[in-house]
N, C-alpha and C positions, 0 to 999 in steps of 0.2 A: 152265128150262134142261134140254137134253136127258142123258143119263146116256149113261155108255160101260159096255161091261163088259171085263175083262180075260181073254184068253187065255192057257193054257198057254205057255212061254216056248220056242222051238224050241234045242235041243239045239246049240252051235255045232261038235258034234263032225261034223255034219251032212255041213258043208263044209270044204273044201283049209283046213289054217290057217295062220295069218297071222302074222306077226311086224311090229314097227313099224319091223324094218330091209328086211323088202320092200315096205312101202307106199313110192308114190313122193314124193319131197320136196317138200315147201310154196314155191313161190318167191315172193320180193318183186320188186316194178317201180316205178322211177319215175313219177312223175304222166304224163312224155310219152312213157313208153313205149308203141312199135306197139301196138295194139288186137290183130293178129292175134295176137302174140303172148299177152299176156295170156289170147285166148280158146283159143288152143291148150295154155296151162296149166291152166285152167278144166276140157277136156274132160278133161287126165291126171289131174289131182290133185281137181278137185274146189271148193278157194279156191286166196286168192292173197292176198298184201298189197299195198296200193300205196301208196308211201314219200309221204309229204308232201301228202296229196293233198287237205287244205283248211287253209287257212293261218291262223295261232292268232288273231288280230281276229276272225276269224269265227268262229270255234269261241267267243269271249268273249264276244261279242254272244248269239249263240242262246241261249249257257248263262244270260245276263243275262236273256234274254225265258222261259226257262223254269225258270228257277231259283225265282219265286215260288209256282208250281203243284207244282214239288217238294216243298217246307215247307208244304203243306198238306195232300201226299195223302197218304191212307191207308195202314198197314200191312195184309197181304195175310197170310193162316192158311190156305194150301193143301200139298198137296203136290206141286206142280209150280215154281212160286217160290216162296223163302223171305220170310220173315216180314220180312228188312231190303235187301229190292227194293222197289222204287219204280219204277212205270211210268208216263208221260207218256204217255198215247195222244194219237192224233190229233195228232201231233208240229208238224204245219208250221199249224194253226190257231193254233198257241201263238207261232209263229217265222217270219215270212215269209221271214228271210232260211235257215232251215232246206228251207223249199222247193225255194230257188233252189241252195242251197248243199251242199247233203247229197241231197236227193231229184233234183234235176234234173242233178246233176253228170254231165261231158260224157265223163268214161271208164266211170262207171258208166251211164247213159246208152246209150252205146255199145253197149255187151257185152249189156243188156240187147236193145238192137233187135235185136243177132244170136242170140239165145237163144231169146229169145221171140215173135219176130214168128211169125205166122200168115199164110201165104199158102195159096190153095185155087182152087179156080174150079163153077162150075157154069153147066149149060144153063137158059136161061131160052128158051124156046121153042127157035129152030132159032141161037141168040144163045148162045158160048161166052164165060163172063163170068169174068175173075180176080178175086177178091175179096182185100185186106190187112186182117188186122187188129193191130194195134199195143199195145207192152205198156202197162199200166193200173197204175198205184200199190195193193199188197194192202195195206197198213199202213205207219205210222211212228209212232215209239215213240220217247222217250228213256227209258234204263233209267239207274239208280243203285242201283249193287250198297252196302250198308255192312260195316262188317266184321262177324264171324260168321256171313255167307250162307251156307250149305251146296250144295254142288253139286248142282247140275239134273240130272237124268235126262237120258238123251243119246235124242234122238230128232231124225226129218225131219220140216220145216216145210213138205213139200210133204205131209202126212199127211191137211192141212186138206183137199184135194182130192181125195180117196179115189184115191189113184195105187195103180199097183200094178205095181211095178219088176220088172225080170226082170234076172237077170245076166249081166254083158257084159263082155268082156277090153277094148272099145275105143267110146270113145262113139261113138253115130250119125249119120251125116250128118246125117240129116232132122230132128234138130233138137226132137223130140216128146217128148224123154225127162225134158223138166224143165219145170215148171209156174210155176217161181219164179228170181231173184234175191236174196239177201240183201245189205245192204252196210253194216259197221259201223265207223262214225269213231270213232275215239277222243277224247273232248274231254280225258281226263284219262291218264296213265298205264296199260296195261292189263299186269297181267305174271303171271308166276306165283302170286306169293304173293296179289295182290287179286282174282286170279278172273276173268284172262283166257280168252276164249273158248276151248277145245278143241273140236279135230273130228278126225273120222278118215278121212286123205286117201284118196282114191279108194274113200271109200265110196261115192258116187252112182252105179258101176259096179254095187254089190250087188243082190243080189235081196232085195224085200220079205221074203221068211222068212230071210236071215239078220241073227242078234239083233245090236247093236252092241255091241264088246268094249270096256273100260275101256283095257284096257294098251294099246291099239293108238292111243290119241289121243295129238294133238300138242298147243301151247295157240299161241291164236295174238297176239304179245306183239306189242304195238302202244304208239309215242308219241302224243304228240296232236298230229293232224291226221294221222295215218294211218290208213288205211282195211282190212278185213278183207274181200273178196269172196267171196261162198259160192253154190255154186248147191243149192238146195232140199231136195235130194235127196239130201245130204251127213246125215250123221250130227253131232252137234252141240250143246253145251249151254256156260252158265255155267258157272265153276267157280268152288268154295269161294273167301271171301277172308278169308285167315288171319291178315290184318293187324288190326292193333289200331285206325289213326287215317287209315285213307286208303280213301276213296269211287272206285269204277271206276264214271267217269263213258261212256257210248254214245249217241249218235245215230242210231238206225241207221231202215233200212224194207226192205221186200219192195217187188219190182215183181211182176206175174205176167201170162199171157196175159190178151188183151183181152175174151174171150169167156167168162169163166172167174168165179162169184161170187168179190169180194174179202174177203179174212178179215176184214178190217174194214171193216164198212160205211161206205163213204164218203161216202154221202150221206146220212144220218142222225149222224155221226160230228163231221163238219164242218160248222158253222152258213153257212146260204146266206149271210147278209150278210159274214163273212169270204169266206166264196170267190169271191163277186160281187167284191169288190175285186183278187182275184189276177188274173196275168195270164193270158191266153188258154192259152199253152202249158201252164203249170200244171193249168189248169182240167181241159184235155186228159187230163192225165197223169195226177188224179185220177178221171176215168170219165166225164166230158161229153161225152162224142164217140160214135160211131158206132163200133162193130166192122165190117166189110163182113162179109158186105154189109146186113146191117139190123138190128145186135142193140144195145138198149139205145136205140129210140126212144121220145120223150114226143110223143102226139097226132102219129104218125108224121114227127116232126120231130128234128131233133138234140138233144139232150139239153142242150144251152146254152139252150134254150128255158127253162127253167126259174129261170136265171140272168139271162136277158136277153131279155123278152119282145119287144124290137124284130126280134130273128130270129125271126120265124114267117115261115113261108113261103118264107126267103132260100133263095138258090142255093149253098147250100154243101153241100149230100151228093155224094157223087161219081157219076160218070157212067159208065155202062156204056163200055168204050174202044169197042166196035162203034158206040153211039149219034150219030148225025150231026147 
């Protein structure tokens, strides 16, 4: 395992300061709320909640198919989570309908292809070629926070990708300033007292040297089947659960750019004969696919080659638009 080391903490007198009454407000949206909107709160504030947005059967179901890997996993002695966290990795091997239901959902979804997509182009001889590439699943995780968690350090989860943010009064068009999506359902109650998520809005505006302040976060209080949107670059962690008898139960994942190593390895992560059974889409969505214009080939072929040896050779990589 590789080792980090830590630097001196920059001075937050540095920078303009901040109070938790100029940051801008957190807003909630219903499930069929406009996309635009949602992603034009996205770029102000950073997250977002979105009311109802997996319905409790299914939240019951997942927790049924993951509930027995909970009662068995391990307590964790770091100082990054506490010791009465519980992480499910590799979430949707555990849960198919967690796949379908939490990782492919069609507002998160959404807001990820406007995030994250990768368009570009290059000359291939005298041939001007557009190439897409499309976002990929970085991880899924169900988390169980117990009581006496202690609060997480507040950091970004675009860290994993050695980003290195500059500061900006207004997000940019072009789309490059964020590596990731987070999206966290609530299967159980998420509130103050059990150690709902806090973040501090519009920090994915900041600049990597400035440190992230306590007082400045919000928490973001979620029922079950309500969803937490965050993008990456946000400032962000667990908080303490000060309660005595109640579990803050999360479903959550990252998506991230296509081209981009995923923080969790996902093809060693996820056993082939589960994924061989999911469906095409998913497989996709998990890293089977092609980046354009050629990243992430097995034996120069698409990356389902490996799930499905009948595709060798098939005609499914895409085509140069010049190509006649």
């Amino acid at each position: 395992m590789s080792t980090t080391t830590t630097a001196a903490a920059t001075d937050p007198s540095e920078f303009a300061p901040l109070t938790v009454d100029s940051l801008p407000k957190v807003q909630s949206f219903p499930v069929d709320a406009d996309i635009q909107e949602i992603i034009k709160a996205l770029k102000i504030t950073g997250g977002c909640v979105i009311k109802n947005a997996v319905a409790k059967p299914i939240l019951a179901q997942i927790e049924k198919d993951i509930r027995p890997h909970l009662n068995s996993e391990i307590t964790w002695d770091e100082d990054f989570f506490p010791k009465e966290t519980k992480r499910i990795e590799g979430m949707i091997a555990k849960s198919p309908l967690a796949a379908e239901e939490i990782v492919n959902h069609s507002v998160y979804q959404a807001v990820c292809n406007e995030f994250l997509t990768s368009r570009n182009w290059y000359w291939s001889g005298s041939k001007k070629v557009d190439t897409v590439s499309e976002p990929q699943l970085n991880n899924s995780i169900c988390f169980s926070i117990a009581p006496g968690a202690w609060a997480q350090p507040l950091h970004r989860d675009s860290w994993c990708h050695h980003t290195y943010e500059t500061e900006v009064t207004e997000y940019p068009d072009h789309y490059n300033r964020d590596v990731g999506i987070g999206w966290f359902v609530a299967a159980k109650p998420a509130t103050r007292l059990n150690g709902a998520t806090r973040f501090i809005p519009g920090s994915h505006l900041w600049s990597k040297d400035r440190p992230p302040q306590e007082e400045l976060t919000v928490q973001a209080e979620l029922q079950p089947g309500d969803a937490f949107m965050m993008l990456s670059s946000c400032y962000h962690a667990g908080s303490a659960n000060k309660t005595t008898d109640e579990e803050r139960l999360l479903f959550s994942c990252f998506m991230t750019k296509g081209f981009l190593r995923q923080e969790e390895n996902q093809y060693l992560a996820l056993p082939h004969d589960i994924v061989r059974k999911m469906p095409v889409h998913i497989q996709q969505l998990i890293g089977y696919k092609l980046s354009q214009p050629y990243c992430g080939w097995v034996d120069s072929d698409d990356p389902r080659v490996v799930l499905d040896p009948s595709l060798k050779n098939a005609t499914i990589h895409y085509q140069d638009k010049n190509d006649k």
